[in-house]
Biopython code that builds the backbone (N, CA, C, O; Angstrom):
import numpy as np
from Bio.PDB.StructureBuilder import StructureBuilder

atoms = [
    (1, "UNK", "N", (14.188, 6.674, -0.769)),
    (1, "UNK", "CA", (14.005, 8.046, -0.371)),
    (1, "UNK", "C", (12.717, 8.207, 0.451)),
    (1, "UNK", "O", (12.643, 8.945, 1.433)),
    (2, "UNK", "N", (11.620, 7.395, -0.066)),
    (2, "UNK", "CA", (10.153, 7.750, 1.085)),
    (2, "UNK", "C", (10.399, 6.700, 1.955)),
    (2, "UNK", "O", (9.651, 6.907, 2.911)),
    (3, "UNK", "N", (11.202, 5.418, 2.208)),
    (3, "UNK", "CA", (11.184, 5.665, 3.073)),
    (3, "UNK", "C", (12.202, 6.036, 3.895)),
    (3, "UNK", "O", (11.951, 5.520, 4.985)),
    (4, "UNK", "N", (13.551, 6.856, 3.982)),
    (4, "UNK", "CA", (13.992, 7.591, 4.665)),
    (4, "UNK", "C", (13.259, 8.559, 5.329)),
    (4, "UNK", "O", (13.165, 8.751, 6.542)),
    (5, "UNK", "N", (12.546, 9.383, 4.031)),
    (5, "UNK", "CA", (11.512, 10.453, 4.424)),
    (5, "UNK", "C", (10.642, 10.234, 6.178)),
    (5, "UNK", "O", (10.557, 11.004, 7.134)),
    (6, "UNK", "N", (10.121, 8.810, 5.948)),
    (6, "UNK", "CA", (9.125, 8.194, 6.734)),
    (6, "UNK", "C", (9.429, 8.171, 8.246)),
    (6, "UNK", "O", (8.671, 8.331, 9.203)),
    (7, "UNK", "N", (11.146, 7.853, 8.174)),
    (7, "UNK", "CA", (11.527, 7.643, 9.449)),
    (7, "UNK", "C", (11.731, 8.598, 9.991)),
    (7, "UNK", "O", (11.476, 8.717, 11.189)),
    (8, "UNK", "N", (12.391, 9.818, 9.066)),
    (8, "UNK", "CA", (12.861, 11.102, 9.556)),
    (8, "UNK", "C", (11.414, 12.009, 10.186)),
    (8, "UNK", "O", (11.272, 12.615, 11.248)),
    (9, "UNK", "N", (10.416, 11.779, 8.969)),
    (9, "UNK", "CA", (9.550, 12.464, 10.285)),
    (9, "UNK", "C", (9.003, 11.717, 11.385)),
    (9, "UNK", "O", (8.396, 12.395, 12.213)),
    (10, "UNK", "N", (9.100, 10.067, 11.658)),
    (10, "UNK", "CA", (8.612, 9.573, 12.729)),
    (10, "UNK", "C", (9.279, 9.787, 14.128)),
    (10, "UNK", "O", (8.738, 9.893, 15.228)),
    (11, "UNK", "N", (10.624, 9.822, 13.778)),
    (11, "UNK", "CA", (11.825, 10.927, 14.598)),
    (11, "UNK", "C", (11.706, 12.213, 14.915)),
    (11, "UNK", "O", (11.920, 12.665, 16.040)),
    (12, "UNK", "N", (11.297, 12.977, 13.758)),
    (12, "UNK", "CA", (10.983, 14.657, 14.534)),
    (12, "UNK", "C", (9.562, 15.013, 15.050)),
    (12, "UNK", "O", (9.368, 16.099, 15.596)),
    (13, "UNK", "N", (8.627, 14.160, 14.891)),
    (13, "UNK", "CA", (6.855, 13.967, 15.526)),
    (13, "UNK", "C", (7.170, 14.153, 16.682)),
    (13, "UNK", "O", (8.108, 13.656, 17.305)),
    (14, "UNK", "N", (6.051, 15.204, 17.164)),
    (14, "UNK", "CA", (6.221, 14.895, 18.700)),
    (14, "UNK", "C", (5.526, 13.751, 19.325)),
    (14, "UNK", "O", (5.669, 13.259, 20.444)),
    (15, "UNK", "N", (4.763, 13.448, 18.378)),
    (15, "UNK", "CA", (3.579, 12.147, 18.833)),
    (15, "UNK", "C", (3.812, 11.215, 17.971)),
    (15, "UNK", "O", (2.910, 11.133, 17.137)),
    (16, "UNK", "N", (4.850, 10.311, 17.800)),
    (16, "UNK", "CA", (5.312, 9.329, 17.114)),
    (16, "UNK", "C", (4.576, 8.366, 16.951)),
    (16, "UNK", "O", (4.472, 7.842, 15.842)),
    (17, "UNK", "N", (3.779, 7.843, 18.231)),
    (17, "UNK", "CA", (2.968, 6.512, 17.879)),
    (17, "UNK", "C", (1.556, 7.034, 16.661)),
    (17, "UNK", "O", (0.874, 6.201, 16.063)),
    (18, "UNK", "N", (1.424, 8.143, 16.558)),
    (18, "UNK", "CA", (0.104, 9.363, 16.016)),
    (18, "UNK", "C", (0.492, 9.142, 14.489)),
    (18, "UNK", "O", (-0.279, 8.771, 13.604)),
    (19, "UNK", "N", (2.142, 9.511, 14.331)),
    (19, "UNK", "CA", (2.604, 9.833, 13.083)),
    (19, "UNK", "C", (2.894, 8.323, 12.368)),
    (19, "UNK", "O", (2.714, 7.978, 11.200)),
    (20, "UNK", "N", (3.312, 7.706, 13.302)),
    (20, "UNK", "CA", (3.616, 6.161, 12.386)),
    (20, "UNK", "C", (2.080, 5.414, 12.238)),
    (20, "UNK", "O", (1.787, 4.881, 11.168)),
    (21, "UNK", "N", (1.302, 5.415, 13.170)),
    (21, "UNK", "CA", (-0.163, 5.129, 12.659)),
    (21, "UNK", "C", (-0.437, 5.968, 11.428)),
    (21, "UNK", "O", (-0.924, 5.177, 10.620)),
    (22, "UNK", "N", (-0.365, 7.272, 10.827)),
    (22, "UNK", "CA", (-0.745, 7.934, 9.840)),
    (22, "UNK", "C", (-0.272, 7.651, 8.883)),
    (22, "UNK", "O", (-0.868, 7.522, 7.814)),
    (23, "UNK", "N", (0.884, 7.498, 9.072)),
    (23, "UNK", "CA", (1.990, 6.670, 7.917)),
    (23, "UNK", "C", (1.795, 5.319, 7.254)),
    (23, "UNK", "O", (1.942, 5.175, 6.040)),
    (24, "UNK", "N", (1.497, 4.438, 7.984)),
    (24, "UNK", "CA", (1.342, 2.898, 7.879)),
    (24, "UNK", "C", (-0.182, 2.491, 7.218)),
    (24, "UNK", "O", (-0.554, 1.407, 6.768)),
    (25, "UNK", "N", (-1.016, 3.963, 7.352)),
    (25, "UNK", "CA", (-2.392, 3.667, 6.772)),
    (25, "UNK", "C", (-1.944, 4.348, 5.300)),
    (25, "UNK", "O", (-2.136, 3.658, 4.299)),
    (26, "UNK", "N", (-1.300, 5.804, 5.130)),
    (26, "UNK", "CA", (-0.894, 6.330, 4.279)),
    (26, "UNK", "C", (-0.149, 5.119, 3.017)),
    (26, "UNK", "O", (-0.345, 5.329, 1.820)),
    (27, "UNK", "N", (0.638, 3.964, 3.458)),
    (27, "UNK", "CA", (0.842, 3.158, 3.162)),
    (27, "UNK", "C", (0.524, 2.193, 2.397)),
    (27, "UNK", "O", (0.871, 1.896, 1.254)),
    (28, "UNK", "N", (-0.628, 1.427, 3.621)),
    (28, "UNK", "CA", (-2.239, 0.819, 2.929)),
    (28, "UNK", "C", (-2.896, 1.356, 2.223)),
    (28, "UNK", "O", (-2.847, 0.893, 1.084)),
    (29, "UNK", "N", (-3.413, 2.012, 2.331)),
    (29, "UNK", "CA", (-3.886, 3.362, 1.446)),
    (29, "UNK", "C", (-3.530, 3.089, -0.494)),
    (29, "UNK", "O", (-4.056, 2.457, -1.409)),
    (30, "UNK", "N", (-2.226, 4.088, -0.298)),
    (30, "UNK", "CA", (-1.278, 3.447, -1.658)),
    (30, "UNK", "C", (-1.213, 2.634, -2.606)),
    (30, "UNK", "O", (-1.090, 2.606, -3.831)),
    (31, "UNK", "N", (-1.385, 1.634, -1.280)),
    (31, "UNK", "CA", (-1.025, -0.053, -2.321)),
    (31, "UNK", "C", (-2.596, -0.141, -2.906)),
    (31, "UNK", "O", (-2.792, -0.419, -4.089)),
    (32, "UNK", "N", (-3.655, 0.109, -2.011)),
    (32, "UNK", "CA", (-4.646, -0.263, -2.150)),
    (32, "UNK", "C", (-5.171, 0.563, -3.333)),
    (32, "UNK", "O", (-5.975, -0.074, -4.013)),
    (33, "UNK", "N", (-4.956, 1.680, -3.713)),
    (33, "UNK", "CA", (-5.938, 2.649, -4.279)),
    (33, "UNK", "C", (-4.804, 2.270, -6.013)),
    (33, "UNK", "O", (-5.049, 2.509, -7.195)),
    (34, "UNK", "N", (-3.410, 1.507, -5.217)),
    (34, "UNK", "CA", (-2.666, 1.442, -7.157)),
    (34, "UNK", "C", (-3.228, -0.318, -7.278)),
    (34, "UNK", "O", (-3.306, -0.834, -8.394)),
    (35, "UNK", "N", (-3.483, -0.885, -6.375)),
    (35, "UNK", "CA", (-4.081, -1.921, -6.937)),
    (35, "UNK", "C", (-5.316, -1.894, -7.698)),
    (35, "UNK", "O", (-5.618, -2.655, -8.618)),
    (36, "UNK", "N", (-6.136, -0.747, -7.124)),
    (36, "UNK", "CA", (-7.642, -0.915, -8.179)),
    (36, "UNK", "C", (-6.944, -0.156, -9.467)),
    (36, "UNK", "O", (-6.922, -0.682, -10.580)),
    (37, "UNK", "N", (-6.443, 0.994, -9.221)),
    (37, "UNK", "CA", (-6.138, 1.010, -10.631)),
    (37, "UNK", "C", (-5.045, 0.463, -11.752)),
    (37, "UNK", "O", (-4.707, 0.798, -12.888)),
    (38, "UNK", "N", (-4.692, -0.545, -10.819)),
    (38, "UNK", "CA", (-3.926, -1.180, -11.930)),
    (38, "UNK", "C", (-5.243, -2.439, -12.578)),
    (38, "UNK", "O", (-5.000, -3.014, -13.639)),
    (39, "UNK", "N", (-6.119, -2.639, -12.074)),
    (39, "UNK", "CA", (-7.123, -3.301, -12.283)),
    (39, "UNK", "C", (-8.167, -2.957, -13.153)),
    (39, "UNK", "O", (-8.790, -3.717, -13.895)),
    (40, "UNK", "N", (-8.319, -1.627, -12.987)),
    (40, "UNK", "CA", (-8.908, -0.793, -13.469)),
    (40, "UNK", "C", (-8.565, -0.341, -15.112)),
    (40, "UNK", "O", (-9.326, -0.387, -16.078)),
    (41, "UNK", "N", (-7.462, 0.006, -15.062)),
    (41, "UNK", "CA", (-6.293, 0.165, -16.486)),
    (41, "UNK", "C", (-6.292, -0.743, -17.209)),
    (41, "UNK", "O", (-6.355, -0.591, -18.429)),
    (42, "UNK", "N", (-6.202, -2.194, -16.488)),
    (42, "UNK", "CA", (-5.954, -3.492, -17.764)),
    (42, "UNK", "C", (-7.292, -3.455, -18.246)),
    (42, "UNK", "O", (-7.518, -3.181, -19.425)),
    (43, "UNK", "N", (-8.166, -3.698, -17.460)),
    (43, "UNK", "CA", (-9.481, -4.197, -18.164)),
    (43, "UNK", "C", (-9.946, -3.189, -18.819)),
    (43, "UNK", "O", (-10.613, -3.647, -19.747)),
    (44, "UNK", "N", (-9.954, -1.770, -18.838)),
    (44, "UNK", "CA", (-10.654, -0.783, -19.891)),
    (44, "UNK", "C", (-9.214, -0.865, -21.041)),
    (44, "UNK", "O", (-9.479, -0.699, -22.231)),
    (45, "UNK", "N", (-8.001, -1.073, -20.717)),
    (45, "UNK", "CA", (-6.980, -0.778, -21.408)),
    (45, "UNK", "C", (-7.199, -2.122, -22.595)),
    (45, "UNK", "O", (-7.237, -1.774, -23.775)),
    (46, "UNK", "N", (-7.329, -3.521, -22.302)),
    (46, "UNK", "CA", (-7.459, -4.470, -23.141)),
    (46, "UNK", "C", (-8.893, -4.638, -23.474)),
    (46, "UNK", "O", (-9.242, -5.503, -24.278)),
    (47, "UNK", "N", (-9.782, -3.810, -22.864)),
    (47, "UNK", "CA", (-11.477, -3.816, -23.520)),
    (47, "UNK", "C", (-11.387, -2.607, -25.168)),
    (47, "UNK", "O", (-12.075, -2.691, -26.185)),
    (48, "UNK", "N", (-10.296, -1.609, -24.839)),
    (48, "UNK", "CA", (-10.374, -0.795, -25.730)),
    (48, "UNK", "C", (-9.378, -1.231, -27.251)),
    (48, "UNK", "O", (-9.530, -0.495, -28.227)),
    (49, "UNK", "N", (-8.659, -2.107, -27.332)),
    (49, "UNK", "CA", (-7.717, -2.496, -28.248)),
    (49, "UNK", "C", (-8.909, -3.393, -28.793)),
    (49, "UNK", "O", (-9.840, -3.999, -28.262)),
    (50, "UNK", "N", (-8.280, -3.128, -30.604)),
    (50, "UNK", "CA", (-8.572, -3.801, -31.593)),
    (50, "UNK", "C", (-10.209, -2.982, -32.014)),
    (50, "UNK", "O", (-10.708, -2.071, -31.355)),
    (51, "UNK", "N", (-10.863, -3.667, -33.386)),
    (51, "UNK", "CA", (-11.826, -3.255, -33.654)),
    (51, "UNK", "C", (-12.774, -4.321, -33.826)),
    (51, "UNK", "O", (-12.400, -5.238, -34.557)),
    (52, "UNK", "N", (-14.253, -4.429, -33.166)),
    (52, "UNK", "CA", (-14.713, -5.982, -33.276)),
    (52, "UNK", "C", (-15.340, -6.313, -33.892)),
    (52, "UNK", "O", (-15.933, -7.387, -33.792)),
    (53, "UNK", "N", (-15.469, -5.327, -34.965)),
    (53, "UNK", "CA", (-15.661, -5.759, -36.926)),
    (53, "UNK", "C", (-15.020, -6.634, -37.441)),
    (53, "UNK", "O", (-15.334, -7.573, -38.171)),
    (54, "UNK", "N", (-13.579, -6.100, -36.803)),
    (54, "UNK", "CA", (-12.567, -7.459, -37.640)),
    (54, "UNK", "C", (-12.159, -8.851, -36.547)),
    (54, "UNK", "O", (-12.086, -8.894, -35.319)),
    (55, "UNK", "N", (-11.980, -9.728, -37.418)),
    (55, "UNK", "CA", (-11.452, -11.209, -36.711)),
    (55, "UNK", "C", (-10.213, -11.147, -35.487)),
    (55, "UNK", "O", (-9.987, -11.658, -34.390)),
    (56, "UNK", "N", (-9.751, -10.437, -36.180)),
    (56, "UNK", "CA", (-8.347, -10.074, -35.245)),
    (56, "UNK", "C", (-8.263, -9.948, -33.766)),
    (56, "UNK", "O", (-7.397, -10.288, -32.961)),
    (57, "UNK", "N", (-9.469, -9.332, -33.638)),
    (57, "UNK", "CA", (-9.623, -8.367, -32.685)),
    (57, "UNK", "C", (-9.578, -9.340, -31.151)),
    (57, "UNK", "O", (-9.113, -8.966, -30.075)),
    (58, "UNK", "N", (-10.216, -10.668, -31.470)),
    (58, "UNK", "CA", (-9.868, -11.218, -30.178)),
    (58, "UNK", "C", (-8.621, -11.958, -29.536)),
    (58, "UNK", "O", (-8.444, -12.195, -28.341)),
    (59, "UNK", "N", (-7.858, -12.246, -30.531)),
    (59, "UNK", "CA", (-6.564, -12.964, -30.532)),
    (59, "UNK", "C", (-5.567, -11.767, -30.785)),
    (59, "UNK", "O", (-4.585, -12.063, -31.465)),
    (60, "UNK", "N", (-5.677, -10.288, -30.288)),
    (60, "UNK", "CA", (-4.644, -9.184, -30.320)),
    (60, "UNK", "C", (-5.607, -8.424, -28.827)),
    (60, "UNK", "O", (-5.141, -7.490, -28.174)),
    (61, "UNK", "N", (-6.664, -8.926, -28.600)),
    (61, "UNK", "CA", (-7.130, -8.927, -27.032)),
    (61, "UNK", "C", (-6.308, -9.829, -26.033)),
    (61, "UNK", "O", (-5.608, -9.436, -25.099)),
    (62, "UNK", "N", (-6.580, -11.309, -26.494)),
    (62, "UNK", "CA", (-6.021, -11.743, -25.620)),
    (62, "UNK", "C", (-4.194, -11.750, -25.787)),
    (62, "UNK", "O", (-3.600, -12.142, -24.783)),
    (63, "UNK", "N", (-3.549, -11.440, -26.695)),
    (63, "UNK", "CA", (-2.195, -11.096, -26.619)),
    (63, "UNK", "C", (-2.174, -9.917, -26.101)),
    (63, "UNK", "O", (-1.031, -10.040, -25.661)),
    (64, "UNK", "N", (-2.491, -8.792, -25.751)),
    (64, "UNK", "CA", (-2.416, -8.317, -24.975)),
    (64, "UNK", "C", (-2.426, -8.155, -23.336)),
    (64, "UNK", "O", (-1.696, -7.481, -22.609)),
    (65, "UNK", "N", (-3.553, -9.044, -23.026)),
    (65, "UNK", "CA", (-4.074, -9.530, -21.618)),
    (65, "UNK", "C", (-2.801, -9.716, -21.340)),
    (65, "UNK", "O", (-2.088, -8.890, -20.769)),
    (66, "UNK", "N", (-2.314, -11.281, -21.901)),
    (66, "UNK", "CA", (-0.900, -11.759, -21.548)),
    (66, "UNK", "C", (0.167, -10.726, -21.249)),
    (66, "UNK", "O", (0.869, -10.600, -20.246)),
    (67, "UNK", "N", (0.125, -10.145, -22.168)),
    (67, "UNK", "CA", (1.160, -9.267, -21.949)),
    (67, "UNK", "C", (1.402, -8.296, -20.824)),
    (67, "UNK", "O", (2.451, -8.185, -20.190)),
    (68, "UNK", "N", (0.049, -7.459, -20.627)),
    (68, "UNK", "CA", (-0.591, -6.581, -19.341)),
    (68, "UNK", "C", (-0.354, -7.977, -18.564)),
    (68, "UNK", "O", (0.715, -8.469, -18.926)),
    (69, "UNK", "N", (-0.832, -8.531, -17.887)),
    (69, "UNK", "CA", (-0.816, -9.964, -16.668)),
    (69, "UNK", "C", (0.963, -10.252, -16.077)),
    (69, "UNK", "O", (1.332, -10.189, -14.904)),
    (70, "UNK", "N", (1.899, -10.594, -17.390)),
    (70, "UNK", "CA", (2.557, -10.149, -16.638)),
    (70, "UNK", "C", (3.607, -8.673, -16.278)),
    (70, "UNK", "O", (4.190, -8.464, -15.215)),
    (71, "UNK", "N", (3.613, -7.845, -17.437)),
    (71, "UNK", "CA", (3.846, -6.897, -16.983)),
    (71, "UNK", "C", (3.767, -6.024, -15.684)),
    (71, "UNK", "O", (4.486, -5.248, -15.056)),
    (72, "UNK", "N", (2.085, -6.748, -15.595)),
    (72, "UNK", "CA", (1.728, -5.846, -14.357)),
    (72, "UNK", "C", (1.970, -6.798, -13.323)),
    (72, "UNK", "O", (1.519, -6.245, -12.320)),
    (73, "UNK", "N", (2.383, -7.814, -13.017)),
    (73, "UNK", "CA", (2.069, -9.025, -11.896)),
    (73, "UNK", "C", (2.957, -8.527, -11.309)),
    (73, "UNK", "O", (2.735, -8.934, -10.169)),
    (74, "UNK", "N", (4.432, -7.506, -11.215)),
    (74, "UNK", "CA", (4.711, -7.249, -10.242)),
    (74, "UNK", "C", (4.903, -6.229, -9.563)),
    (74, "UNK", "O", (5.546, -6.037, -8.531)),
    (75, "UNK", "N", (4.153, -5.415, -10.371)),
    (75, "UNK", "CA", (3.106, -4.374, -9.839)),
    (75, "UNK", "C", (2.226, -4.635, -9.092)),
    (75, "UNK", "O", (1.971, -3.736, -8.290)),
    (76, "UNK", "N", (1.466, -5.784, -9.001)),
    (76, "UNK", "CA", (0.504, -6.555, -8.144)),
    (76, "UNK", "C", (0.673, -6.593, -7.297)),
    (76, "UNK", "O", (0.145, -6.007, -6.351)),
    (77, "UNK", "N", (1.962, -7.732, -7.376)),
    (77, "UNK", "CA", (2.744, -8.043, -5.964)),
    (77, "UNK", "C", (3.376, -7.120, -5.094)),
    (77, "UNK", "O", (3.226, -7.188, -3.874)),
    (78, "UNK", "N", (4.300, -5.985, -5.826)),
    (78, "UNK", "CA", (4.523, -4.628, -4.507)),
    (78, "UNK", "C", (3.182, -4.153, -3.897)),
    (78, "UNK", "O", (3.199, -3.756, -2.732)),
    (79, "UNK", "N", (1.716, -4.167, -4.776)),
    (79, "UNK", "CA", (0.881, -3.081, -4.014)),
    (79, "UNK", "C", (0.348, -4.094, -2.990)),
    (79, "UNK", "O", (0.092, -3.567, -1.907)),
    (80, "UNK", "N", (0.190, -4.992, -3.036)),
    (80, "UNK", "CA", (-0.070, -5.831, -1.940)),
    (80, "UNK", "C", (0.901, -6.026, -0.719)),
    (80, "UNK", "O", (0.328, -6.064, 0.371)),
    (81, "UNK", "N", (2.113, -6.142, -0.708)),
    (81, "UNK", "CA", (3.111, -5.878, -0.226)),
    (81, "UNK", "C", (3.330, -4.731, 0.639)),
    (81, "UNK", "O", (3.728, -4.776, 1.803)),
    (82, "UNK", "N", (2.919, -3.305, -0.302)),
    (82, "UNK", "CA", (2.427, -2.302, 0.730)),
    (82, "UNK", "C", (1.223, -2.533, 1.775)),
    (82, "UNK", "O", (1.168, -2.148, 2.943)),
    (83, "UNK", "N", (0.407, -3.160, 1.142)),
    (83, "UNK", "CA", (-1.201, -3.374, 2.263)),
    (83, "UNK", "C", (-0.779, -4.123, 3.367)),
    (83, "UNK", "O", (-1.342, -4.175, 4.461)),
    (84, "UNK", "N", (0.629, -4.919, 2.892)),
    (84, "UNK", "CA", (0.332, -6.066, 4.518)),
    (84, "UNK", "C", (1.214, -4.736, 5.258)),
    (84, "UNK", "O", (0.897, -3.866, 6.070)),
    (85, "UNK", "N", (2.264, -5.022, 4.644)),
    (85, "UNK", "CA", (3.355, -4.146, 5.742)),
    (85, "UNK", "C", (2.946, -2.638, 6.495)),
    (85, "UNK", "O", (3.442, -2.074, 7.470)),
    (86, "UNK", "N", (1.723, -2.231, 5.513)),
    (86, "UNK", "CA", (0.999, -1.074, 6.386)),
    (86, "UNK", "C", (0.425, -1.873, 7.146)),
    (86, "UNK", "O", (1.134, -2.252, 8.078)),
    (87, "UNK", "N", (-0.585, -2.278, 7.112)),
    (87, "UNK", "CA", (-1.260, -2.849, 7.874)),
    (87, "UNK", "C", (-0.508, -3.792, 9.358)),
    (87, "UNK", "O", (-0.799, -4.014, 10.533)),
    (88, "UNK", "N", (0.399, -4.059, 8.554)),
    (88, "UNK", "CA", (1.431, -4.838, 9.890)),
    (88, "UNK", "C", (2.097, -3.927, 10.706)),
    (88, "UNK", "O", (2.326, -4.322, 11.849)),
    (89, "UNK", "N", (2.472, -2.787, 10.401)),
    (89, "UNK", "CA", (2.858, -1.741, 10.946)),
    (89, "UNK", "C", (1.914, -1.188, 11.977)),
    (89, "UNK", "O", (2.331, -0.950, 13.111)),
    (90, "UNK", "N", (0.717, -0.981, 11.656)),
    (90, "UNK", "CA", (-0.462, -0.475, 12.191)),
    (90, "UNK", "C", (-0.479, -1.218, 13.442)),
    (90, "UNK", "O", (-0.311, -0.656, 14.524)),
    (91, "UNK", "N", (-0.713, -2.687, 13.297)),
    (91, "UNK", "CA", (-1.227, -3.634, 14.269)),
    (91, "UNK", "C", (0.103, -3.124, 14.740)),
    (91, "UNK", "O", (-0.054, -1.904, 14.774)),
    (92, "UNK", "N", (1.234, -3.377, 15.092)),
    (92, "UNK", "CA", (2.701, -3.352, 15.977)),
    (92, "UNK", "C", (2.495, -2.057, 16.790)),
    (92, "UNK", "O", (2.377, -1.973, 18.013)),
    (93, "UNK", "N", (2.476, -1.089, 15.903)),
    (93, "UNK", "CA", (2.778, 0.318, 16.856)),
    (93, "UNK", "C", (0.761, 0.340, 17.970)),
    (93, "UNK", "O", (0.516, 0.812, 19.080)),
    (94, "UNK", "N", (0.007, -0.237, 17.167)),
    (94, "UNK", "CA", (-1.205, 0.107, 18.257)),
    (94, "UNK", "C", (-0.980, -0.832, 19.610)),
    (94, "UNK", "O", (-1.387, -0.585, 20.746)),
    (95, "UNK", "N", (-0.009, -2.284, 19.040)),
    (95, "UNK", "CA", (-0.057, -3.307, 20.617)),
    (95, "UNK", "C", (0.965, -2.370, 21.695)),
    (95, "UNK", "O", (0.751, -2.136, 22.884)),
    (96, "UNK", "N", (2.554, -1.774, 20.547)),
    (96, "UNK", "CA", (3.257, -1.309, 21.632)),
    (96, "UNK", "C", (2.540, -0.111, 22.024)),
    (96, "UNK", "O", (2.934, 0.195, 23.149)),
    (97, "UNK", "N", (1.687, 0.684, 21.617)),
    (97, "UNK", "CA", (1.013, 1.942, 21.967)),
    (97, "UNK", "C", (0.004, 1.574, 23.446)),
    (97, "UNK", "O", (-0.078, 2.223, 24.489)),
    (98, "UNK", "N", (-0.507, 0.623, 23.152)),
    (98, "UNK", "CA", (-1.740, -0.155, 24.517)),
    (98, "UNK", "C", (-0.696, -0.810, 25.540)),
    (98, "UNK", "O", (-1.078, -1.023, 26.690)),
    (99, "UNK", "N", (0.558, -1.123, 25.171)),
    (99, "UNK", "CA", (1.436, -1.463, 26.115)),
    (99, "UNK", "C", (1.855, -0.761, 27.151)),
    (99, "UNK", "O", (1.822, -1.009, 28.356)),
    (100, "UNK", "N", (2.472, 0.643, 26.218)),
    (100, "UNK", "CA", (3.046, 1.576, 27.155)),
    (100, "UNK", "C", (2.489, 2.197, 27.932)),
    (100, "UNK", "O", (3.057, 2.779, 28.856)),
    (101, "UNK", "N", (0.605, 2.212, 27.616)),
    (101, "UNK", "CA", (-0.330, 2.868, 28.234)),
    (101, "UNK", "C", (-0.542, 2.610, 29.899)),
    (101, "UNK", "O", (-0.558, 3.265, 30.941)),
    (102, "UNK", "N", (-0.723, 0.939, 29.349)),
    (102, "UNK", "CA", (-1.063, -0.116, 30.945)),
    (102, "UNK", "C", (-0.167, 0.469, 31.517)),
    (102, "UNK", "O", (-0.711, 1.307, 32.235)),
    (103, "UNK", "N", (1.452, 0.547, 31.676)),
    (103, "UNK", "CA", (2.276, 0.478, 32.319)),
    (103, "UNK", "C", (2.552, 1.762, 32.815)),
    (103, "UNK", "O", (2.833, 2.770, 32.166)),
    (104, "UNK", "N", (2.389, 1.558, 34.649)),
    (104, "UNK", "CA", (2.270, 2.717, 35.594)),
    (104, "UNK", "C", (3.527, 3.535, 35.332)),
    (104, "UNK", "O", (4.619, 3.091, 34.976)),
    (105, "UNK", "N", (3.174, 4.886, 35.582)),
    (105, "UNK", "CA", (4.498, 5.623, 35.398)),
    (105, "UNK", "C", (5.364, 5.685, 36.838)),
    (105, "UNK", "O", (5.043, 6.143, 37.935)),
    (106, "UNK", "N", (6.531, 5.065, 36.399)),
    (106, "UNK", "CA", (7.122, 5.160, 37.756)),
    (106, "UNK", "C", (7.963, 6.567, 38.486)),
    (106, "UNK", "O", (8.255, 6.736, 39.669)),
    (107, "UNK", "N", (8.203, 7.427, 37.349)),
    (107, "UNK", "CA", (8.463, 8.253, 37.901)),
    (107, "UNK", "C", (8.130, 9.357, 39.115)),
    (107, "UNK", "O", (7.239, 10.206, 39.091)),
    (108, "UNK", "N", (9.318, 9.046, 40.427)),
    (108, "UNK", "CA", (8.764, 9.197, 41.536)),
    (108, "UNK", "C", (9.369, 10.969, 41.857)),
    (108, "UNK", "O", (8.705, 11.613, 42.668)),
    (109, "UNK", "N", (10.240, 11.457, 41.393)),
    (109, "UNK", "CA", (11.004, 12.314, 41.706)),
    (109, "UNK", "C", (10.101, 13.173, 42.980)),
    (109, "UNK", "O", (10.203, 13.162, 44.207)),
    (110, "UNK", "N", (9.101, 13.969, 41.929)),
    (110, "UNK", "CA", (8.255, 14.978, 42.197)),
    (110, "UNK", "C", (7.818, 14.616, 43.719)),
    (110, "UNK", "O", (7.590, 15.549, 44.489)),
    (111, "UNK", "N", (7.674, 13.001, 44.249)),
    (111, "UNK", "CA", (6.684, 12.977, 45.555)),
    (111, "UNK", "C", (7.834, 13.139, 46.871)),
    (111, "UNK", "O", (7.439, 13.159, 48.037)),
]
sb = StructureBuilder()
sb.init_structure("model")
sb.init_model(0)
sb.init_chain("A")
sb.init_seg("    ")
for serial, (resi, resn, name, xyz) in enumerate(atoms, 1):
    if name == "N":
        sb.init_residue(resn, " ", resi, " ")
    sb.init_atom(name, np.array(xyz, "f"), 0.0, 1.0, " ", f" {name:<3s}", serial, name[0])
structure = sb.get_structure()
């Protein structure tokens, strides 16, 4: 659905190369800001389990870790996934954007 959303407004923009640059950072962005907090979550999330009075507490730490590590690993892997493909997006539409620029307008009608 977002990205249908994505295309449909890169289609009704009047400044498409404007809107898919906004998009593709909007993107990066995303991945980037759920990667810290998925980073963010494990380590206060497995710093806060158990009590470190008792013995337990480090061997129901690290069963947890495990558990968060891979739970989240592919959570990892999509938000990174978003960073390239924004980012790859970005670089594409700015080369074809500097492309179309160079290139003289041939339209002669008007002379």
């Amino acid at each position: 659905m977002a990205l249908a959303s994505g295309i449909v407004a890169i289609a009704l923009a009047r400044r498409r190369a404007q809107m898919a640059m906004g998009l593709s950072g909007a993107i990066a962005a995303v991945g980037a800001v759920t990667l810290l907090a998925l980073a963010v979550g494990v380590k206060w999330g497995v710093r806060g389990i158990g009590d470190p009075s008792k013995g337990s507490t480090v061997l129901v730490r690290q069963a947890s870790r495990i558990t968060f590590d891979v739970t989240v690993g592919d959570l990892r892997s999509q938000c990174w996934l978003l960073i390239v493909v924004g980012a790859l997006i970005a670089v594409i539409v700015t080369a074809v954007t500097r492309r179309n620029s160079r290139q003289p307008d041939l339209n002669l009608q008007g002379e």
